[in-house]
ZAPA-166435 format. One line per field, with one value per residue (C-alpha): x, y, z. Coordinates in steps of 0.5 Angstrom, whole numbers, plus 2048, in hexadecimal, padded with zeros to 3 digits. Each point is the difference from the previous one (the first is absolute). Layout:
// ZAPA-166435
px	c(X, ...)
py	c(Y, ...)
pz	c(Z, ...)
This chain:
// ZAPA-166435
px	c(8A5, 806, 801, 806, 804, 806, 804, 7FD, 7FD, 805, 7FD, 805, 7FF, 806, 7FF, 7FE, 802, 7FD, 802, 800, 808, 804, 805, 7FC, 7FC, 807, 802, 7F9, 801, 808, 7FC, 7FC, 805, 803, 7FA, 7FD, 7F8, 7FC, 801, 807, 801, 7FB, 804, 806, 7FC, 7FE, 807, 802, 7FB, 801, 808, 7FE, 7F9, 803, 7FB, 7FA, 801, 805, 801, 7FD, 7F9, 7FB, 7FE, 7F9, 800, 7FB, 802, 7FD, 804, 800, 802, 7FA, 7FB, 7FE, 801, 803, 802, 805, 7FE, 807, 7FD, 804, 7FB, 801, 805, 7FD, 802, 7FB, 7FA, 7FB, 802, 808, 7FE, 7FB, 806, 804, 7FA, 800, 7F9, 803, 806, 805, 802, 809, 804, 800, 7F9, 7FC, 805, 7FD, 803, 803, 7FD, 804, 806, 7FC, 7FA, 805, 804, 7F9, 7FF, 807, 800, 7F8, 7FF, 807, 806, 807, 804, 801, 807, 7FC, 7FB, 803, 807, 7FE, 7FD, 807, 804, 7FC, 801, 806, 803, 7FB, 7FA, 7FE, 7FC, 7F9, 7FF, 7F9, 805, 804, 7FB, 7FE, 806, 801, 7F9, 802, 807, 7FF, 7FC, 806, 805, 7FD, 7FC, 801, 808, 800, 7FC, 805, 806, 7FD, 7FC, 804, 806, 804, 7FB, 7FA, 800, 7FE, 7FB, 804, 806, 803, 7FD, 801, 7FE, 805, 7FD, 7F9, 805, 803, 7F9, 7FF, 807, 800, 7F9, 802, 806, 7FC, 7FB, 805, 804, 7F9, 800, 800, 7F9, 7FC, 7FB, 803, 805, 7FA, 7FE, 806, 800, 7F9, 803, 805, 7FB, 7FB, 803, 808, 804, 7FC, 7FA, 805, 803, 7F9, 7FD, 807, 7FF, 7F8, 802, 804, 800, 7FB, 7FF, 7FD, 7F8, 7FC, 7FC, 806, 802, 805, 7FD, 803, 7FE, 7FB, 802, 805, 804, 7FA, 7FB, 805, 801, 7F8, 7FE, 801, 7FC, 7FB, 7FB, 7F9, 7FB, 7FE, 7F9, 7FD, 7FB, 7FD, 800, 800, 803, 805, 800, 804, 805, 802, 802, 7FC, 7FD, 806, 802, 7FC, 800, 7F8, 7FF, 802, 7FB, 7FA, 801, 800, 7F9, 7FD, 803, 7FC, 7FA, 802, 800, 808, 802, 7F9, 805, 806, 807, 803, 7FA, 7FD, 7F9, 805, 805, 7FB, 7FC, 806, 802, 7FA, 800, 807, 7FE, 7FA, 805, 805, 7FC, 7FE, 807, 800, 7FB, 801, 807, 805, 803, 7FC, 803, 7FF, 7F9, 7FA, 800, 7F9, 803, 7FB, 7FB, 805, 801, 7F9, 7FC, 7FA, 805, 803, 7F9, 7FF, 806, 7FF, 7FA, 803, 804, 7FE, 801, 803, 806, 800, 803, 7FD, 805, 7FA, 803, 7FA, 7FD, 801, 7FB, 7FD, 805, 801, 807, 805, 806, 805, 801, 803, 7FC, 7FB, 806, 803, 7FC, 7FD, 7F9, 7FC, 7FE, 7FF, 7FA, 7FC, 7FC, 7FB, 804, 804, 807, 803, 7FF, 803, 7FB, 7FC, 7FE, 807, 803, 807, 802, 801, 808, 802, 807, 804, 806, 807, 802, 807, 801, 800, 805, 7FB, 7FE, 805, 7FE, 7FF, 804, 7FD, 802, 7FD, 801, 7FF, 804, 7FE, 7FF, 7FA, 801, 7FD, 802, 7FF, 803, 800, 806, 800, 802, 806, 802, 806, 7FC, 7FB, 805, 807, 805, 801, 807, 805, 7F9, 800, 7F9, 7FA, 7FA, 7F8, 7FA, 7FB, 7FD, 7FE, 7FB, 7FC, 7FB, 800, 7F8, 7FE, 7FC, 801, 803, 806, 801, 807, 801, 806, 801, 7FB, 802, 7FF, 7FB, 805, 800, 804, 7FC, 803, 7FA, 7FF, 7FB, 7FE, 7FC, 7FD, 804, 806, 805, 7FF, 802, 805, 801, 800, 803, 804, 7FB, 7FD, 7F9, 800, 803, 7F9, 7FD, 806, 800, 7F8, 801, 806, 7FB, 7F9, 805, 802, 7FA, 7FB, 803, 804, 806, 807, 804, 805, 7F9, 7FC, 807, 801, 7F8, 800, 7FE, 7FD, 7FE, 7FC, 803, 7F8, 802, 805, 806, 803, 807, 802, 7FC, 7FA, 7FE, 7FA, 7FE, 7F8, 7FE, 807, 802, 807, 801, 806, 7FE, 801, 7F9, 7FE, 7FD, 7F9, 801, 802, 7FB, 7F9, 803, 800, 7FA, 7FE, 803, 807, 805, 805, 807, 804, 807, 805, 800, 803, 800, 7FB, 801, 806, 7FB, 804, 7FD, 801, 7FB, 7FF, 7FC, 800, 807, 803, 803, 7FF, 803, 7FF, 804, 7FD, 805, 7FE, 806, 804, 803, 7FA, 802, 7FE, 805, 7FE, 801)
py	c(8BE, 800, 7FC, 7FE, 803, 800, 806, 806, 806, 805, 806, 807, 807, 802, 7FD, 7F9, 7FD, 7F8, 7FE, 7F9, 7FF, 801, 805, 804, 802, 802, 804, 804, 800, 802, 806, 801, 801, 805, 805, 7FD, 801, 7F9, 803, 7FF, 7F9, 7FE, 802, 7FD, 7F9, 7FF, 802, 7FB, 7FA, 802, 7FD, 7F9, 7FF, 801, 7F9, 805, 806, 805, 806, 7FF, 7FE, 804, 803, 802, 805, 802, 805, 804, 807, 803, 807, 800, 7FB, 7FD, 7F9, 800, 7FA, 800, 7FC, 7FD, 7FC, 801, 800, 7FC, 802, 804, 7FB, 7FB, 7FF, 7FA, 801, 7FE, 7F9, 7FE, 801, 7FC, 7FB, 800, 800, 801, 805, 7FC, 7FF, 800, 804, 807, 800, 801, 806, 806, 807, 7FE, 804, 7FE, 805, 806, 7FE, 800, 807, 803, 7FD, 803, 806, 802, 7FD, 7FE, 804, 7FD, 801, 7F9, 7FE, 7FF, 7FB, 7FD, 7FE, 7FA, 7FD, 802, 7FC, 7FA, 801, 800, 7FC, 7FA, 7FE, 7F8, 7FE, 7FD, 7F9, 802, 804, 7FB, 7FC, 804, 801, 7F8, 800, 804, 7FF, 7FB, 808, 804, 7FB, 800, 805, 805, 801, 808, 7FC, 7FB, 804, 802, 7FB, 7FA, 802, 7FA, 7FC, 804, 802, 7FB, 802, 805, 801, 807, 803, 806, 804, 805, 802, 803, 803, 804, 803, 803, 802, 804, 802, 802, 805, 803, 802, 802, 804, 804, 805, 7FF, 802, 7F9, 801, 801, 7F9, 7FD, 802, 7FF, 7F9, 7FF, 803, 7FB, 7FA, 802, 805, 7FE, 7FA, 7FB, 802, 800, 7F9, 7FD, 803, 7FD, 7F9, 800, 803, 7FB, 7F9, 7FB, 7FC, 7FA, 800, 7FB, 800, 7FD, 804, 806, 807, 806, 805, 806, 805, 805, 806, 805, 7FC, 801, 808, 801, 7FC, 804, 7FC, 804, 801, 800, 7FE, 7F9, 7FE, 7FE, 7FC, 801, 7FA, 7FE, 807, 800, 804, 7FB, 803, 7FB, 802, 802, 7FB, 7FF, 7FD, 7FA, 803, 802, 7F9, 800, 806, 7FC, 7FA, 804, 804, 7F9, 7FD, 806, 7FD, 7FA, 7FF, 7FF, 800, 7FA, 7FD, 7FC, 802, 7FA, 7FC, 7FD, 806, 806, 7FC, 7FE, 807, 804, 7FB, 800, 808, 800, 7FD, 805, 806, 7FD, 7FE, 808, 801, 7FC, 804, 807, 801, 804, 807, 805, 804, 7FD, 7FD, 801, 7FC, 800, 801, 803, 7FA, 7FC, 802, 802, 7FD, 7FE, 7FC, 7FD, 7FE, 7FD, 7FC, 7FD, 7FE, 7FB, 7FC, 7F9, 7FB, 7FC, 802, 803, 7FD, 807, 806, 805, 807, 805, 806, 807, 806, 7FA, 7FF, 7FA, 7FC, 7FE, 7FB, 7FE, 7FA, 7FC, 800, 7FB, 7FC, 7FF, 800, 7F9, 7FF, 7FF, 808, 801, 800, 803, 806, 801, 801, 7FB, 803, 7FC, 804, 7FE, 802, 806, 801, 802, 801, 7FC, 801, 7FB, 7FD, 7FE, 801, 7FA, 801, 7FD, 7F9, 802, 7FF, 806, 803, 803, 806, 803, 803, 806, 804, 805, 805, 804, 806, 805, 805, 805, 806, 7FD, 7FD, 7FA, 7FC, 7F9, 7FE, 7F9, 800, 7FB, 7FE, 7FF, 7F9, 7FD, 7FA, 804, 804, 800, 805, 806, 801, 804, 802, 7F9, 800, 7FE, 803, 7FF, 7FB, 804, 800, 7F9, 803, 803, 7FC, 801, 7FF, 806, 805, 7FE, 805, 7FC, 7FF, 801, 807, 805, 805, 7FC, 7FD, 7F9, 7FD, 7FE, 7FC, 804, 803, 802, 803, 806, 801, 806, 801, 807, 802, 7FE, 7FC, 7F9, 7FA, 7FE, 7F9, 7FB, 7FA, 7FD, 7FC, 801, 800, 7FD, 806, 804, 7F9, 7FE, 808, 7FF, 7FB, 803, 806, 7FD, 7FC, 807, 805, 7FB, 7FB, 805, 7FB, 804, 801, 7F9, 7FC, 803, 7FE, 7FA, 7FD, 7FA, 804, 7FD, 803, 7FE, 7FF, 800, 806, 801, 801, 807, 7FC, 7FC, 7FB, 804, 7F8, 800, 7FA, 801, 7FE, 800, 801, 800, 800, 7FF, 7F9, 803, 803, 7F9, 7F9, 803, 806, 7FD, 7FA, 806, 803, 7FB, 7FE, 807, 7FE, 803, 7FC, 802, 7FF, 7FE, 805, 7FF, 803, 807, 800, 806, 807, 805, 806, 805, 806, 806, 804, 806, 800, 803, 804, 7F9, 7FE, 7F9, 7FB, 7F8, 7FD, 7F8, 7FA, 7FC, 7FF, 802, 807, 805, 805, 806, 804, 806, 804)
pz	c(8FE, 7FC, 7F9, 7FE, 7FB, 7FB, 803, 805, 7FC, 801, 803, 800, 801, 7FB, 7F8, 7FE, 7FA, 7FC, 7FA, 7FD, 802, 806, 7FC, 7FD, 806, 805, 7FA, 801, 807, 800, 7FB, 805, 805, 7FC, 800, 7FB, 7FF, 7FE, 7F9, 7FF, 804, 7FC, 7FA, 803, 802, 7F8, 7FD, 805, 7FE, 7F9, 801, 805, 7FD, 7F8, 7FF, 803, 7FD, 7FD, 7FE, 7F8, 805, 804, 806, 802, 807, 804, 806, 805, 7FF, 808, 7FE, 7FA, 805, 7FA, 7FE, 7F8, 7FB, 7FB, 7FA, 7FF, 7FA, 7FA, 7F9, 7FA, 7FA, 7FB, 7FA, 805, 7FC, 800, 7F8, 802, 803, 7FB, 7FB, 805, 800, 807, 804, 806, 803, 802, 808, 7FE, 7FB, 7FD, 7FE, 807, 801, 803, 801, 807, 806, 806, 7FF, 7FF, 805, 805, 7FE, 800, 807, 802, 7FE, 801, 806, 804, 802, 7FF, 7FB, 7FA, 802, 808, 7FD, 7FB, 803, 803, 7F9, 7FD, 806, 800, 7F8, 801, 806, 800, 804, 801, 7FB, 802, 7FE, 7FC, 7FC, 7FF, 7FE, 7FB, 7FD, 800, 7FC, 7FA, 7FF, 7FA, 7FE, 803, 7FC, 7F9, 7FF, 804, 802, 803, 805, 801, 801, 806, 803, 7FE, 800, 805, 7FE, 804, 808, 804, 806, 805, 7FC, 7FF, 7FA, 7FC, 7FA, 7FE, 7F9, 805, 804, 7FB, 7FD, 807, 801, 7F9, 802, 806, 7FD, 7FB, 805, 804, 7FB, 7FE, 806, 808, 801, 801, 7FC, 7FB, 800, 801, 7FA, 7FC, 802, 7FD, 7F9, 800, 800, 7FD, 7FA, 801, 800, 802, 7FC, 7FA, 803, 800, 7F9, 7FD, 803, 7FF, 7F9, 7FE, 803, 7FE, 807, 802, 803, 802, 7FA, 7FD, 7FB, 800, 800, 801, 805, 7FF, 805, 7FE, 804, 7FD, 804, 807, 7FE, 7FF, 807, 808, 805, 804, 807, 800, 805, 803, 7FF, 807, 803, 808, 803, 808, 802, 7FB, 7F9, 7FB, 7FB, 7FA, 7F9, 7FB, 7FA, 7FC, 806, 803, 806, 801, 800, 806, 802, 7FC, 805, 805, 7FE, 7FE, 808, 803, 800, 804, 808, 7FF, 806, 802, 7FB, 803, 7FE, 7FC, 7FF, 7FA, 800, 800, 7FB, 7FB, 801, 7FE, 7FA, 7FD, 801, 7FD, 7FA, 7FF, 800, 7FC, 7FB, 800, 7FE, 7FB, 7FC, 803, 802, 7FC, 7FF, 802, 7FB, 7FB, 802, 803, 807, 804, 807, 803, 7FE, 801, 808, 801, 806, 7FB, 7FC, 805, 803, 7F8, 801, 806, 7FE, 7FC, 805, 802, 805, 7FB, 7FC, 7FA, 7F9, 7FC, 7FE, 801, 7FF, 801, 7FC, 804, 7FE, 7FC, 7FB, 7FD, 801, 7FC, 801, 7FC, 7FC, 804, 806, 7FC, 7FD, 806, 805, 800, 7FE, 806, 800, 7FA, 7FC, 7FB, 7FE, 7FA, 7FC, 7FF, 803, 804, 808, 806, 805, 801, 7F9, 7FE, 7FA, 7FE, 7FA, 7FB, 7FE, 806, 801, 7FD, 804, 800, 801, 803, 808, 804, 805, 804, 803, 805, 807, 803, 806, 805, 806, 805, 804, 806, 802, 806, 7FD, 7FE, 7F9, 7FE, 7F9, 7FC, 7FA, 7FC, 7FC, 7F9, 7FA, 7FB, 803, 7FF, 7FC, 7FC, 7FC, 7FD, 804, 7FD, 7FE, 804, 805, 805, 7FE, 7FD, 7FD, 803, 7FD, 803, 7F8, 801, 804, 7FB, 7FB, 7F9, 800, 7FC, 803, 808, 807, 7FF, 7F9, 7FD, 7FE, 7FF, 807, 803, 806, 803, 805, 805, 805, 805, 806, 806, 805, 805, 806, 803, 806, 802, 7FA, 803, 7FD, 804, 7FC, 7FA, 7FC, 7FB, 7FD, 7FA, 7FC, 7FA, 800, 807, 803, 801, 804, 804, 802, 801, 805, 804, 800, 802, 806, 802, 7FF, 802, 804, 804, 7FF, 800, 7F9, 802, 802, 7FA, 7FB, 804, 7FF, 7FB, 7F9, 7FA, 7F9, 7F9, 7F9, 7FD, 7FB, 7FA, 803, 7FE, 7FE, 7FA, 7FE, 803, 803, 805, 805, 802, 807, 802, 807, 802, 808, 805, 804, 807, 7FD, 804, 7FC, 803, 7FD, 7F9, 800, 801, 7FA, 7FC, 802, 7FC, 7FB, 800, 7FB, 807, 7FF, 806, 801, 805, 806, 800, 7F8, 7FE, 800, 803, 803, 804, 804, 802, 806, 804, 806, 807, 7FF, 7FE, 7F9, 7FF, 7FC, 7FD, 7FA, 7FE, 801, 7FA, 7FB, 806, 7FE, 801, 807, 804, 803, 805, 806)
């Protein structure tokens, strides 16, 4: 029987492309119509989001890839996660009086990895020259685009900020009194880097690689390192600790830093083998989930019922809470991963899922080590976990140890974390790749002048607790949330995915893929299902806040399904219809290529042929 969907899932023998806006993704079709791989449309695809989606990420933010390279016939992952500044010391905001690192501003900068990620992807892995996947960044830049209602939103939100305290900003995005949804925009100051990028590189030589690498240099040790280093040097900006700061990061910093590939950490589960990031990503939740599901009759479950749902929340919450004590970067901390994905822990784990919802942040003790957590996941995570142990400490349960001075915070409002973009390609030379572009939002921090552009706040995502995985410390890369995802079977490359969406991102794309792997139902029917997600662990963004028991869920989950799970003891939260995720997805499978793109906000799409 055929169940409804949005829109078909597309399905080719040519190339697909998936993205979480319609223009990003025809410019990596029109890349691969040229004869470009999956690496330069993809590469095409993000500059291309960084221009129409300036609210959700940019050039001063991030981009964690994850590929399947045909001629190697090996999957690889480029971290596209920029470390902290060297001058970021848990020192330097104790000076400031500050416990937590601020959501907005110049003080949450890291160096900005997205540049640099992308000229990696391009040169090592793709085939074109810059000037073939950057030009339809630099035309929309220049001639305009219709610009989305949710970025008009956002701009209408923080203009009294753009207005008062931050005018580089305000003389972009205000200027006529701000866009209005679907009207013509453009920035010219962000056209004119990449044109300039653009000459220098082809001023260099005629060789590719080369030109590639000359555009690195001119962002990274040039004129636009040089115009961040000036402005973070010397501008004081408002935060939203309410105070000035100036920001830490500095040209030395960008000179120091080049993205690098290394290899995903994986999990078997029902015939496929499951790639993800390493740990100083969040993305081997994804794959502690799965081992944890392992040892359920999914498929005994049925999809979308309030058995399936509560057990996959309740497992969520077991492997975030192992994010929250053991997560970091790996080169800078020791990371059990191996104890952490292993069947005998994963059976440790399950073991403590019950009929009813759990209110305990429970992280576990991998290879019997004993786990440690932030400060404010005892200040703010609520007391119905937390408990005590023999010595007085205050504990959340588990037996784990919080340290004392929970985090006073600031009484001033935030603006808010931004979101995330997403893109997925398939090629027909056998190439598959995903990527989760984020970061430098037009409401977090001030344009740098003359660039069009604004720096990340990824820094936000460390802690200033001493002595943990993701404390604040210099080099040191932060926990991202960002977690695009692979799947191979038999070694082939099968699956590419993944969602905007913070800490949701690898439940949401749990879901698609139990839909999909499990329940045999097609990228567009998996995409479409009613999704649901938990908010029970501290937010990775500023104020850090969590919300235990809580499930979210679309209503056409069904008043059956949202009365059993309250019955459990969910706190469910009721969203509008079509409100929680934006998953696309690509495939491969029986000489096809397969493409899906999600309809909620009403600018995801898949093109293909």
């Amino acid at each position: 029987m055929r169940k409804f969907t949005t829109r078909p899932e597309l399905a080719g023998n040519f190339g697909m492309v998936a993205s979480t806006h319609w223009l990003a993704s025809a410019a990596g079709m029109a890349v691969l119509e040229k004869g470009g791989n999956a690496f330069d449309a993809a590469v095409a695809t993000g500059f291309v989001l960084q221009v129409v989606e300036p609210h959700l990420n940019g050039p001063g933010g991030e981009v964690p890839v994850i590929g399947f390279d045909a001629a190697a016939a090996q999957p690889f992952v480029l971290d596209g996660q920029g470390p902290a500044p060297e001058a970021a010391s848990l020192a330097a905001f104790a000076d400031l009086g500050l416990d937590l690192v601020p959501g907005t501003g110049l003080l949450a900068a890291c160096v900005p990895a997205a540049f640099g990620t992308w000229m990696l992807l391009l040169e090592r892995y793709g085939t074109m020259r810059l000037r073939d996947v950057l030009e339809y960044a630099i035309g929309y830049a220049t001639d305009g685009y219709p610009m989305l209602a949710t970025a008009s939103d956002a701009i209408a939100a923080v203009a009294p900020v753009f207005t008062e305290h931050w005018p580089t900003s305000a003389e972009i995005y205000l200027a006529n009194g701000g866009p209005a949804a679907g009207s013509r925009f453009a920035n010219e100051p962000l056209a004119a880097m990449y044109r300039r990028i653009l000459a220098e590189a082809e001023r260099a030589g005629s060789d590719r690689e080369q030109q590639i690498e000359a555009a690195r240099r001119a962002f990274y040790s040039g004129f636009v390192a040089e115009a961040i280093d000036d402005y973070a040097r010397h501008t004081e900006v408002m935060d939203v600790s309410g105070e000035r700061h100036r920001g830490l990061l500095t040209g030395a910093d960008l000179a120091g830093w080049r993205a690098s590939a290394e290899l995903p950490v994986t999990l078997d589960f029902g015939g496929l083998t499951v790639c993800k990031t390493g740990p100083w990503g969040q993305g081997p939740v994804f794959l502690q989930q799965l081992a944890m599901l392992a040892g359920y009759d999914l498929a005994a479950m049925e999809p979308g019922s309030a058995e399936l749902i509560h057990t996959v929340t309740e497992v969520a919450k077991l492997a975030f809470a192992d994010r929250e004590a053991w997560y970091g970067d790996p080169r800078q901390t020791d990371v059990p991963l191996a104890d952490l994905l292993s069947a005998g822990y994963a059976a440790q784990r399950r073991s403590l899922v019950g009929e009813e919802a759990s209110a305990e942040l429970r992280p576990g003790a991998p290879g019997g080590r004993a786990p440690r957590l932030p400060a404010f996941a005892f200040a703010r995570f609520g007391p119905d976990g937390l408990a005590a142990d023999g010595t007085g400490e205050p504990t959340v349960a588990g037996g784990v140890t919080v340290p004392r001075g929970a985090p006073t915070g600031v009484a001033s409002p935030s603006l808010g974390p931004g979101d995330t973009c997403h893109l997925d390609v398939a090629d027909r030379f056998g190439n598959l790749v995903a990527a989760t572009p984020s970061g430098g939002w037009l409401q977090s921090s001030p344009v740098i002048p003359g660039m069009g552009f604004c720096l990340g706040t990824r820094a936000q995502m460390f802690v200033l607790t001493p002595g943990l995985a993701s404390t604040l410390a210099p080099r040191r890369r932060p926990r991202t949330t960002l977690s695009p995802s692979l799947a191979l079977r038999d070694g082939s490359p099968y699956l590419a995915f993944g969602t905007p969406g913070g800490d949701q991102q690898d439940q949401w794309t749990l879901g698609f893929f139990l839909n999909h792997a499990v329940y045999g139902m097609n990228l567009q029917e998996a995409i479409d299902a009613p999704a649901f997600h938990t908010d029970h662990f501290p937010s990775s963004f500023y104020p850090r806040w969590s919300q235990p028991r809580s499930l979210a869920i679309e209503s056409r989950a069904g008043e059956g399904v949202i009365e059993a799970l309250r019955a459990r003891g969910h706190q469910v939260d009721v969203r509008p219809p079509w409100s929680l995720g934006r998953i696309s997805a690509v495939a491969r499978s029986g000489g096809f290529m397969y493409a899906a793109a999600n309809p909620r906000g009403m600018q995801g799409y898949a093109a293909g042929r």
